[in-house]
N, C-alpha and C positions, 0 to 999 in steps of 0.2 A: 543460287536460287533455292528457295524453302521447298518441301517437300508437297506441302500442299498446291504450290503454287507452279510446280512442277508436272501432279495430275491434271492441275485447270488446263496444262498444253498441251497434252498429252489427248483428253479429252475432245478441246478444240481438231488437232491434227484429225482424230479419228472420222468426227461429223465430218471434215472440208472430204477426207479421202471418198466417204458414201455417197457427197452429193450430186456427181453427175448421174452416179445409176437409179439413185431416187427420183430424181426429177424426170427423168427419160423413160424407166420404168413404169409411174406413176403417169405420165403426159400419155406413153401405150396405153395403160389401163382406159383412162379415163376418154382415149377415143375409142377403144372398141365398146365399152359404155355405150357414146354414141349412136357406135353405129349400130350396136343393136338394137336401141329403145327408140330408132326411128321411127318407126313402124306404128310403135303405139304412143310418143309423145311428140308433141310438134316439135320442130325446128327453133322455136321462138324460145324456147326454154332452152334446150339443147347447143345449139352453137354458141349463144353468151357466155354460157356454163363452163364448155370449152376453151372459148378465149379468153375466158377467166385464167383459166389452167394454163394457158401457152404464156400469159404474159406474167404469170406468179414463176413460170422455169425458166421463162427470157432472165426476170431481174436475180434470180436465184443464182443463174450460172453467172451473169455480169458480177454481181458480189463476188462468189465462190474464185472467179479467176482472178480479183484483186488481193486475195489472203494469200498471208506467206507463210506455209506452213515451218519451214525449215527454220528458219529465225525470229518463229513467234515469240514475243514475253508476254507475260503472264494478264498485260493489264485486256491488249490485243485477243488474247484467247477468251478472256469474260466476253469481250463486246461481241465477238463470233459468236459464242456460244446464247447469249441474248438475242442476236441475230437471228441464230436457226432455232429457236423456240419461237420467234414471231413468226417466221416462216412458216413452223409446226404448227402454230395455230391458226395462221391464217387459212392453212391447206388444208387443216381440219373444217374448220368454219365453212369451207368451200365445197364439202363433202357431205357435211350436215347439211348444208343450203340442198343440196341434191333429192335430198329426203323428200322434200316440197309435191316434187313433180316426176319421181324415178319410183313410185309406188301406185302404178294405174291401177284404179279399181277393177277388181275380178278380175285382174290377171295376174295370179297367184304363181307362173313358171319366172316372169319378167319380175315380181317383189321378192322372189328369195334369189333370184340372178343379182342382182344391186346388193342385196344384203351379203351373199358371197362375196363379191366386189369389194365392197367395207371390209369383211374378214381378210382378204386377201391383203389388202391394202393394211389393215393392222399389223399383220405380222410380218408384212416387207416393214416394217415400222417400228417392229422389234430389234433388226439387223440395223437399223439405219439408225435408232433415236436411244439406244438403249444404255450407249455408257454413259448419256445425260439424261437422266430419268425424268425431268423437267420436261424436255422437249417430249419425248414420247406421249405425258399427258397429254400436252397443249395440243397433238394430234390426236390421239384416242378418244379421248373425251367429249370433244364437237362431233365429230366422225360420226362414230357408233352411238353415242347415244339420241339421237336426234331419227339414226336410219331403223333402233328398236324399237324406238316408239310410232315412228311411223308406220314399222308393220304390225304391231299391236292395235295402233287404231282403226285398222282394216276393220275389225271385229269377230275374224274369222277364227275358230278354234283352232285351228294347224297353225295360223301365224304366231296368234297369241304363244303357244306352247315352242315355237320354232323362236320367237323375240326373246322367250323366259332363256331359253336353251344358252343363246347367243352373248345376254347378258351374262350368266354365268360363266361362258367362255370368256367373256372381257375381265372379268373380274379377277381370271385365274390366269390371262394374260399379262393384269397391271401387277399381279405378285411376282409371276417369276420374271418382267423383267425387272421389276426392282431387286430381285435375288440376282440378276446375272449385270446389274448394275452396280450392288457390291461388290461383288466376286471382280468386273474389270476393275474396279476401284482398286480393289485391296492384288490382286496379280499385277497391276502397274506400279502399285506402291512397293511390292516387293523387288519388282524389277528394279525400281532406282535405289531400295536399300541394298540393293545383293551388288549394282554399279558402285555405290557409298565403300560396300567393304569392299570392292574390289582396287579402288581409288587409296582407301586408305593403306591394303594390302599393298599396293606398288609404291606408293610414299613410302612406306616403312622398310620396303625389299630395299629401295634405292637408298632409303638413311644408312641401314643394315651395311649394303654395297660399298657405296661411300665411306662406310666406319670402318670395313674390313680392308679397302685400297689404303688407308689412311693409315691404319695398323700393319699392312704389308709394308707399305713404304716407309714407316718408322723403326719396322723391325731389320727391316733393310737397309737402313740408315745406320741403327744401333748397335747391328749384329756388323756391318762393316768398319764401324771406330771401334767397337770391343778389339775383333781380331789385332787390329794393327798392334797395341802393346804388346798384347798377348801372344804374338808372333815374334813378337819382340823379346819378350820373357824367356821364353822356348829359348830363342837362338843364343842368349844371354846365359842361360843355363846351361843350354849343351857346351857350349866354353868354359864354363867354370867347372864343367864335371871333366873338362881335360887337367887341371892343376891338382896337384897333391895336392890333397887337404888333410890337416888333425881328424881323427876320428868320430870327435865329436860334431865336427865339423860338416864331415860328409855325411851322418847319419839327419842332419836338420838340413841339409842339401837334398837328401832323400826325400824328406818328408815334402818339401818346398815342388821338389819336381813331380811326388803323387798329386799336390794339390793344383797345380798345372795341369796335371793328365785329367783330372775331373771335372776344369772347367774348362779344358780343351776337348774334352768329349761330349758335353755339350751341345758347343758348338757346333761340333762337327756332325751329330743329328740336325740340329736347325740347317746347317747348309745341305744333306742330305736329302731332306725335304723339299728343300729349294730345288736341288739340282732333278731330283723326280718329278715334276712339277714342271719344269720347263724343258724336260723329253731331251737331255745333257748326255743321261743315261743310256746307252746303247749296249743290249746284249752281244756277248760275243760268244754264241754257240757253238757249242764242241761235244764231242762223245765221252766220257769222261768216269774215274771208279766211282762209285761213293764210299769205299772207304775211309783214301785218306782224309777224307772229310770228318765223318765221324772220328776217326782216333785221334786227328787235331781236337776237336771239340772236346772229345777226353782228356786229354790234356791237359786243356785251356782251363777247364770248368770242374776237374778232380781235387783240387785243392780245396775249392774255395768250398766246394759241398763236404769234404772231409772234416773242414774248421766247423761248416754247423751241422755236424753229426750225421748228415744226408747221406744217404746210400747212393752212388751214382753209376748206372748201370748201363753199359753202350754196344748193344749188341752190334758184331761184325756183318756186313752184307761183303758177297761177290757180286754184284749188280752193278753195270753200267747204265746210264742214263743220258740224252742230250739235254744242255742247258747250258746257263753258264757258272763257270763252277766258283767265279770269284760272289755271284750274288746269290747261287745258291748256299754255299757258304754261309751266308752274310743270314738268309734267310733261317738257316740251322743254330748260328751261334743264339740267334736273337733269343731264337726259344728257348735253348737249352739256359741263356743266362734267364731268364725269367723265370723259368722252372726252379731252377735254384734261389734265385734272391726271393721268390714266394713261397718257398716251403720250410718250414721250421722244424720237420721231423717226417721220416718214412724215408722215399727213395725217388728218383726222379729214374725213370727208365727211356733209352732212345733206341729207335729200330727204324727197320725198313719192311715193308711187305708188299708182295707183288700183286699185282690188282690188275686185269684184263688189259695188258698190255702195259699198264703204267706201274711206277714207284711212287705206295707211300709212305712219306719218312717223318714219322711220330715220335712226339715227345711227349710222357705223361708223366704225372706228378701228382704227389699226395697233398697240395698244396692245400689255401687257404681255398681255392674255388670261387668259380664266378656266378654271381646269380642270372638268372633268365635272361632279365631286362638289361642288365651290364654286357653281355655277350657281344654285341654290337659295336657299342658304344665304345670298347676297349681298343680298337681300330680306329677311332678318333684322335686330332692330338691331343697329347699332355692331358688325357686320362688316363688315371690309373685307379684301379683298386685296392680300397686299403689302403690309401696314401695322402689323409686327409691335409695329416700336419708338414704337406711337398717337404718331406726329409730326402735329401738329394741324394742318400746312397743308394737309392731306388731309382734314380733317373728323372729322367723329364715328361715321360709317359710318351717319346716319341717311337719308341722302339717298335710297336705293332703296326704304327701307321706306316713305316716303313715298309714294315714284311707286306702291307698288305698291298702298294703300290708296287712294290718289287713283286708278287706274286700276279698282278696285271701283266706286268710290264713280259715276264718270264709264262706267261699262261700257264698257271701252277696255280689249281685253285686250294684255295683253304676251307681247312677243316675245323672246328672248335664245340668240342664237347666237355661240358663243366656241369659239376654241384657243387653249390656253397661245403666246405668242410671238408669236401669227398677229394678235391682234387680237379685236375683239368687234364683234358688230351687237345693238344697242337697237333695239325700234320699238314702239309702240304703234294700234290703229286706232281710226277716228272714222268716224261715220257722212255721207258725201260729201249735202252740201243742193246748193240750186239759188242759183245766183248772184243774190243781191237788190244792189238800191244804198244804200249805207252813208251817213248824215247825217253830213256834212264840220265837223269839231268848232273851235271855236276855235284860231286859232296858239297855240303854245309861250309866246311871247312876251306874249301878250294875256292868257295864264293866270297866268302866273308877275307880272305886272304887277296883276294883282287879287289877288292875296296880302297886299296890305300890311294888317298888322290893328291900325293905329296908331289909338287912340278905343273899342278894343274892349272893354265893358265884361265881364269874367269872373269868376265865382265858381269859388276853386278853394277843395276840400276836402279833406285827408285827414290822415291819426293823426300819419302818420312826418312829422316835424319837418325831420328833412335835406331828403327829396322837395320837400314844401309850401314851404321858403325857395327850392330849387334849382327849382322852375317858376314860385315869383313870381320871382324874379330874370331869369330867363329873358321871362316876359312885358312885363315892365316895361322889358328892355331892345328888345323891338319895340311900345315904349309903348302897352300895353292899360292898362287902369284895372282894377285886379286888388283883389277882395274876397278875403282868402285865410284859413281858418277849418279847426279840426280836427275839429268836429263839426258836424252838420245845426244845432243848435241856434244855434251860435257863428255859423253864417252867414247861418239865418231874424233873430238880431239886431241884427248888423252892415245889412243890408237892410228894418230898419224903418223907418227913413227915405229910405228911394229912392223918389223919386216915378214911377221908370222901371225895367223887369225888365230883368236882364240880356241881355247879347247870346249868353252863352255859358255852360253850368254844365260845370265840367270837376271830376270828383269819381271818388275812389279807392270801389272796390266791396266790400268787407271795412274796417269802419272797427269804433272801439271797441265795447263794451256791445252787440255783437248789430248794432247799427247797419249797414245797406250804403247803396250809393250810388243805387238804385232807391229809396227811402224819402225819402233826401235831396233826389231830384231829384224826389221829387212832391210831397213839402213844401215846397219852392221854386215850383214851379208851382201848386198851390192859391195860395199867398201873394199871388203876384199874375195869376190868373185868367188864366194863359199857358200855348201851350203852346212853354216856352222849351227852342232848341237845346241837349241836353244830351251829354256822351261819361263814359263809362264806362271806368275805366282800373284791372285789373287785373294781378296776378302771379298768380293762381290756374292750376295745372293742372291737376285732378282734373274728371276727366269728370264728373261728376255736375256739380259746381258751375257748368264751363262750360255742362252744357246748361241750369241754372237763370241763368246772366249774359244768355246766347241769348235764350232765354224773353221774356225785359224788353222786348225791341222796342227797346232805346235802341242808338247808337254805342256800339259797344265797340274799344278798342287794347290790346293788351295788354305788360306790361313787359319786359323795360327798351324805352323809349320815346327814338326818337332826335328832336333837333329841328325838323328839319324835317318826319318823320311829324305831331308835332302841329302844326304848322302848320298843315300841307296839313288836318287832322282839323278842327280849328277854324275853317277856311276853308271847307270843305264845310257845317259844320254852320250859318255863319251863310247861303250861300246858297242850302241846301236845306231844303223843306220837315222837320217832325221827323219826321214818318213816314218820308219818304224817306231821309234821316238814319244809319236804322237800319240794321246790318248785321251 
């Protein structure tokens, strides 16, 4: 419907809603009329007059109850509105006709009581006629001018100047409603253009919706066929880094396996993402140092600032904190590596300071700095600063939007104070605990020495054929005794003659016919009345899904999968309970 054609209903609606109080209203006026000019006019005038008036609100209300306001079109609302302008005129006309015989000579309290009347009747006339300006005349005009000249021609000086009065009040009534006749005009016109953008605003939300589901799920799609080779490469690699190789050899094996770790890192921000996103994530809060946090992060991040001349400065705390210490961590590194990869000269400084009960743990840098309007924005994905030409040694720009869901997720609010040029300060706060004493865990050496999984009997499962040769080959070369099967079924047969359950089920979580690796791993465990170490290993990102892998209670890692992750995963799961297991 056009917009004009949309005020004509609009218009119509308005007249149908006024007309019973007009007619009922105007049907009272016009008997107390009546009854007071009995007195001084006959009958003979008067009740005609009247049933003039009852039989124009009889046919008035009979019309008005056959219009349908709510599913008027546009042709329906002209013939309404034509309608009540004949109305309006007629009822005028009817008003005038009054004039005749409702101005008894010499009696001047009874000709300005009628001429009241008329004014009264005008300006209920303005409420009722006014967002059709048409109609209004066709009342106004018979009405009042027929009742000023009738007091005019009295002759009297009071009338004459009381008629002059009255006119000019008409006059200065037919302007403002035609002022208040625009104004509904153009207030109804804005209302259906403000409907217009709101119509178009939710078309574009729902395109917008629609584009972003369609992009999630292609990324989801994309990012789970990436993994599988690439999981694949990984396991591939970690086997070939068991064989003596030439020297030259190993050192292009080197190179082959950084450029794996970089688009295995990746990756593993977009599934991080993911797994944030569909609440996968569960803190596991404890009281904890912040040291060895920080002099990890020294560590980790001393090198790389020393290669571009960066001064890296990591001041010691005794402060304990609750939180948890794998995502605050996670929260620290982030910084401290961005600190570093944005700063080309100066020092990147890290601390802790104590603040009304809380810990905040700040990172600052003489970096390149963020301007105003970027400060935000920087907590978005895959923005970055300075990073027009996405040179990937700088990442994917997913690094903040992490910290900044993990700092949700940990209620640890952030801090970010930046000038272009000057630098930036990072910080987030934790809530300061009371210093307990920490159980002293096994040496380095004592760990990595319990690693060997040489006898380790493993059932591995899954579809993809590359995967399933590239982690038996991988196990067999840190000699486990590897049952290796693409379906539950292929590996409940393989194991009908073991007289002993495995040590370990390692099984892909999305496998053929519906099949997942929860099914697998409890068909295996009914089999033989165990409950055997199991891990779960998918490329799934979609939030839903992971919160249903979560759910399982089993180990889960997800792909691409580097060698020594499953290790350390299989070496956990043979010496932890399976409950404990779970993560």
């Amino acid at each position: 419907m056009q917009l004009n054609e949309a005020l004509v209903c609009e218009q119509a609606r308005y007249l149908h809603r006024t007309v019973p109080a007009a007619v009922i209203g105007g049907l009272i006026i016009v008997g107390l009329v009546v009854a007071v000019f009995r007195a001084v006019v006959p009958d003979a005038y008067l009740f005609p007059w009247f049933a003039a008036f009852a039989v124009l609100s009889l046919v008035r209300m009979l019309r008005w109850r056959r219009f349908r306001p709510k599913d008027v079109q546009p042709e329906s609302a002209r013939s309404w509105l034509r309608e009540a302008t004949w109305f309006a005129l007629v009822s005028g006309v009817m008003w005038g006709l009054g004039s005749l015989f409702l101005f008894p000579e010499g009696e001047m309290l009874y000709q300005f009581t009628f001429l009241f009347a008329l004014v009264m009747m005008s300006m209920a006339g303005m409420f009722t006629y006014a967002p059709h300006y048409p109609a209004f005349v066709a009342f106004c005009a018979p009405s009042m001018l027929p009742g000023i000249a009738g007091l005019a021609a009295t002759g009297g000086s009071q009338q004459v100047g009381f008629a002059v009065g009255v006119l000019v009040m008409c006059l200065i009534v037919l302007w403002s409603v035609r002022t208040y006749h625009r104004v509904f005009l153009d207030s109804v016109r804005l209302r259906f253009e403000n409907l217009d953008l709101v119509a178009q605003l939710t078309e574009q939300k729902d395109a917008a919706e629609s584009a972003n589901l369609a992009k999630s799920r292609f990324l989801a799609a994309a990012s789970h066929d990436l993994r599988q080779p690439i999981h694949a490469l990984n396991l591939y690699l970690g086997a070939f880094a068991q064989i003596q190789l030439p020297r030259s050899a190993g050192s292009l094996l080197a190179k082959v396996r950084q450029c794996a770790h970089i688009l295995d890192e990746m990756l593993r921000a977009l599934l991080d993402i993911s797994k944030l996103d569909a609440g996968a994530i569960r803190p596991q809060v404890v009281t904890f140092p912040m040291n060895p946090l920080l002099e990890r992060a020294r560590v980790e991040f001393e090198p790389q600032a020393r290669a571009k001349g960066i001064d890296l400065r990591v001041v010691d705390s005794s402060a304990f904190v609750t939180s948890d210490p794998a995502l605050t961590e996670r929260i620290l590194r982030n910084f401290v590596a961005n600190a570093v990869r944005y700063t080309e000269k100066g020092r990147v400084l890290v601390g802790c300071r104590r603040r009304r009960g809380t810990l905040r743990i700040s990172v600052y840098d003489t970096g390149v700095g963020i301007a105003p309007g970027e400060q935000e924005l920087v907590f978005e994905e895959f923005y970055q600063v300075g990073n027009r030409e996405r040179d990937r040694s700088k990442g994917l720009g997913l690094g903040l939007a992490i910290v900044e869901r993990l700092s949700k997720l940990l209620n640890a609010p952030l801090t970010l104070q930046s000038r272009p040029g000057r630098g930036s300060h990072f910080a987030f706060d934790l809530p300061l605990a009371t210093r307990v004493e920490l159980l002293t865990s096994k040496p380095e050496a004592e760990r990595v020495a319990g690693r060997d999984l040489e006898g380790t009997t493993v059932v591995l499962v899954d579809d993809e054929e590359l995967i399933l040769d590239a982690a038996r080959t991988l196990l067999e070369q840190w000699r486990c005794t590897v049952i290796s099967a693409a379906s539950g079924a292929a590996a409940l047969q393989q194991l009908a003659s073991a007289r002993q359950p495995p040590d370990v089920i390692i099984c892909d979580y999305r496998l053929r016919d519906g099949e997942t690796g929860v099914n697998v791993v409890e068909a295996i465990r009914n089999e033989f009345n165990a409950d055997i170490p199991a891990i779960l290993i998918t490329g799934d990102t979609d939030p839903g899904q992971i919160r249903n892998i979560a759910a399982s209670g089993l180990a889960v890692l997800h792909k691409p999968l580097r060698d020594d992750e499953l290790s350390d995963a299989i070496f956990a799961a043979r010496i932890a309970p399976p409950a404990a297991a779970a993560n």
